[in-house]
N, C-alpha and C positions, 0 to 999 in steps of 0.2 A: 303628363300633358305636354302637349310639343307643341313648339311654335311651327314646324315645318307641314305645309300642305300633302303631302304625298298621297293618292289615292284620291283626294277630295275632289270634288266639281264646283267650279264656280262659275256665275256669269254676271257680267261685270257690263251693266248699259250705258250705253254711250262714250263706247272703250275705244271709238276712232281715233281720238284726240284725245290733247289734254288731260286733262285728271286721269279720266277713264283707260286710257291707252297708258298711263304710268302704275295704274292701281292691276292691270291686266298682266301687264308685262312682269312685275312682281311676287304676283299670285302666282303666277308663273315657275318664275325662279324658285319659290319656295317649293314646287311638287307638283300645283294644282293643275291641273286638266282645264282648259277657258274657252267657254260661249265668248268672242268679242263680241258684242253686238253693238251697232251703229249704222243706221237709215243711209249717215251720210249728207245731211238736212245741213242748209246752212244755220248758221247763227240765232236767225228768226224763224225756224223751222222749215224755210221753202225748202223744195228743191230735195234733190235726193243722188249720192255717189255712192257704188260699190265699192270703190277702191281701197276709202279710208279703211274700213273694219277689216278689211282683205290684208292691207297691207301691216297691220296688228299682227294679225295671225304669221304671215309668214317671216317678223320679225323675232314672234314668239316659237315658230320650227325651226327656225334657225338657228336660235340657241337652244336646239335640244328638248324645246317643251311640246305637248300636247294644246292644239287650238282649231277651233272652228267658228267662223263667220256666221253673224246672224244677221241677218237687214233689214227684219222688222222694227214697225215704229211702237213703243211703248205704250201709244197714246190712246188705244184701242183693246180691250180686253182680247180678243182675238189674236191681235200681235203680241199682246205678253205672254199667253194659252204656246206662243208657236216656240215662243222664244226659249219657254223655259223646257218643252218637246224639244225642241233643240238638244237642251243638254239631255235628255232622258234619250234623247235616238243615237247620239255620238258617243255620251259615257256612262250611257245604266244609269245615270243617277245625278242628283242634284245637293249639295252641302251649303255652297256660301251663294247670299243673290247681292249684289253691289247694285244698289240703286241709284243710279249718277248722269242717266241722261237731263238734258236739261236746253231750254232755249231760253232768249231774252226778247222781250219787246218792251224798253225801256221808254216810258213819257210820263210827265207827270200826270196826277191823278184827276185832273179838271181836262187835259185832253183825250188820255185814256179810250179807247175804242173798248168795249164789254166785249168785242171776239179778240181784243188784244190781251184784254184779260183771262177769256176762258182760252186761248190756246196755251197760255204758260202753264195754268193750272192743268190743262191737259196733258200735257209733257212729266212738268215735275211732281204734282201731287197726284193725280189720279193714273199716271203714268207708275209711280211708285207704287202705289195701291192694287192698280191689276195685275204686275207683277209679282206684288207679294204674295194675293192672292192664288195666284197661280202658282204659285211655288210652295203654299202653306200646308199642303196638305201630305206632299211630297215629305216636308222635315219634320212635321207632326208625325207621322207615320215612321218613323224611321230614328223615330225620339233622339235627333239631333239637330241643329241647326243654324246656320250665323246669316242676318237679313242684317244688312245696313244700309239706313237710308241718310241720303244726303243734306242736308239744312246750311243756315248762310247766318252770318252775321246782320243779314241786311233783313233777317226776320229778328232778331234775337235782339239787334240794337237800332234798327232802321238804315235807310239809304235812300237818301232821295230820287222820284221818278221810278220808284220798285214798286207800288201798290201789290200788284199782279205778283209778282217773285216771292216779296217778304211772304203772303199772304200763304202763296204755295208751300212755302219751307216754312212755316213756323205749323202747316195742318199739319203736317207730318212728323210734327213734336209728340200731336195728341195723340197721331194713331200709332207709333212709335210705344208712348206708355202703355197702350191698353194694349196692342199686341205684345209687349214685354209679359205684361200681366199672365195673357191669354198661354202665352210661349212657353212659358215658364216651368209645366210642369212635365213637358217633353223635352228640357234642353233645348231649346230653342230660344236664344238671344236674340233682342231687337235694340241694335242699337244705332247712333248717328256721328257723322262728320258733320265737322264746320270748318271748310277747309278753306284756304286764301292760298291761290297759284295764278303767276300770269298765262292764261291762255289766250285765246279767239275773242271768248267770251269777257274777257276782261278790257277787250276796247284798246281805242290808241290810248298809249302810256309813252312819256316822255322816257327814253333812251337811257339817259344819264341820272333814273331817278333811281335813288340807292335802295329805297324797300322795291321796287319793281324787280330790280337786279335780284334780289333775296327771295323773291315769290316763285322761287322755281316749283311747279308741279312736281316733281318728284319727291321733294323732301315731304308733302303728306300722304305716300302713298303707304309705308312702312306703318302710321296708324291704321291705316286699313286692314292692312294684313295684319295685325296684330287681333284686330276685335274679327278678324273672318278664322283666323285661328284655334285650336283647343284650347291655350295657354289662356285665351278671354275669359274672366271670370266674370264680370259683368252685364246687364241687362239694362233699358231705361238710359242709357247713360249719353251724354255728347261732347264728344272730345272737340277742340279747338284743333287746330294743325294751319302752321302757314310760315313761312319763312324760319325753318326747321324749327320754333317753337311750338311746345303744345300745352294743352293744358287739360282741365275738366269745363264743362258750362253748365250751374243745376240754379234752376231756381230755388230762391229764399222766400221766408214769410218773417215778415217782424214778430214779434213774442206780442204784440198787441196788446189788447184792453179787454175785461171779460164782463159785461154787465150783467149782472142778474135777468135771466131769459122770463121770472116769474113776477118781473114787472117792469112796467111803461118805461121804454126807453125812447128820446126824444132827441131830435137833430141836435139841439142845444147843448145837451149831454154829449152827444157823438164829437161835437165841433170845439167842446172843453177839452176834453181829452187826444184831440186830431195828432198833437204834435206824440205824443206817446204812439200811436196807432201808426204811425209813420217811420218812427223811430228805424232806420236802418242799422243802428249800432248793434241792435238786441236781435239780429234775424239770425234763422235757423232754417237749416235745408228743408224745405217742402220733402213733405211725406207720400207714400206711394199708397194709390188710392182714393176713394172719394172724398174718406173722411175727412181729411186734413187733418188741422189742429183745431177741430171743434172737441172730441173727448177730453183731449187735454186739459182746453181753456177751461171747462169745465169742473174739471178734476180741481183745476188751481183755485176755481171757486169757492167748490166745497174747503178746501184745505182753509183760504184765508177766514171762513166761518169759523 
């Protein structure tokens, strides 16, 4: 199993900038063959430049690698259909899809405009999802695959004036797990960043602020290629990446309370026992799958009988 891309295809959205344009250039360096793709959209999605994703590309022939421009927008099943044709017209084939476009329309949630909400959701959650789509059948067929989609702290832990954003990045947790599930028996990995880099998108930031200094976009692009790799052995999974730290993020469940299901359980009962049921001391990785830790709690029942 190799870390090096050689032969693969990847396409890497919203590769004009930022993240995307460091996760490209990368992929790059390792071997890979790169759709850039990027509209070119300002910040808040107006507006549209060829230049940016152009100039990816001819930073990445430059040193030697394989790349072609895409300038469709994500946000349309049609433009992800074109995008991911893109790479099947330029290189036979498709392997890694980096899902990383993304816009902001930040206000708090009592100003909120609902097309300010469904355009983000447009962009990053259903943006991600046409793509994948579009690409899913491609890796299924070909019983390989690495889809990573992008997620944020600001779902995971919140951020004020995000409704819209967290909202987007924390769906694509869900459909992250169930396409891992789904993926799973073709080699086909789904997994996520949670990355922190100063871009565009990160707003004015004070100069002389020492984590700003340390949020270089480049230093998460190396987890990227890592899970867009063979060397990836995981599935389900979301790494942290940001000021060359990294880490894992999985949710837990507490080891809980189990009341006998074969008779009356009452608030009263629930609200006795709350501080045990709460207990974070006792938690344990969430299990893959619907069931949880319902057969268990179970299991623990019968035993204390």
């Amino acid at each position: 199993m190799t870390l090096r891309l050689d032969g693969r295809t990847a396409i890497v959205t919203g590769a004009g900038a930022g993240l995307g344009r460091h996760h490209a250039l990368l992929l790059a360096r390792q071997g890979a063959k790169v759709v850039v793709n990027d509209p070119g959209a300002g910040v808040n999605g107006s507006g549209g430049d060829q230049t940016s994703a152009a100039s990816v590309v001819a930073e990445i022939r430059a040193a030697g690698g394989e790349a072609v421009p895409s300038f469709e927008s994500v946000a349309t099943p049609e433009g992800a259909a074109a995008i991911v044709q893109t790479a099947l017209d330029a290189f036979g084939g498709l392997d890694i899809l980096v899902n990383n476009a993304g816009i902001l329309r930040d206000r708090t949630f009592a100003k909120l405009e609902l097309d300010d909400f469904r355009a983000v959701m447009d962009v990053h959650f259903w943006g991600s999802l046409y793509c994948t789509r579009a690409a899913w059948p491609v890796l299924n067929a070909q019983k390989y695959g690495r889809v990573i989609l992008t997620t944020s702290i600001s779902a995971t832990g919140g951020n004020f004036g995000q409704s819209n954003y967290a909202s987007a990045k924390e769906g694509l947790l869900g459909l992250m797990r169930v396409l891992a599930l789904e993926g799973a028996r073709n080699n086909v990995q789904v997994n996520a960043i949670s990355p922190g880099g100063l871009t565009r998108m990160s707003g004015e930031v004070d100069p002389e602020d020492a984590l700003m200094k340390a949020l270089d976009p480049a230093l998460v692009s190396p987890a990227v290629a890592w899970l867009a790799s063979e060397r990836c052995d995981v599935t389900a999974t979301i790494l942290t990446a940001a000021a060359g730290g990294f880490g894992r993020l999985h949710y837990f469940e507490t080891e809980g309370v189990q009341f006998d299901p074969a008779q009356e359980i009452t608030v009263e009962m629930f609200d006795a026992r709350f501080a045990e049921i709460a207990d974070l001391t006792r938690g344990v990785p969430t299990r893959p799958g619907p069931e949880g830790r319902i057969l268990e709690r179970l299991a623990m029942l019968e035993t204390a009988k």
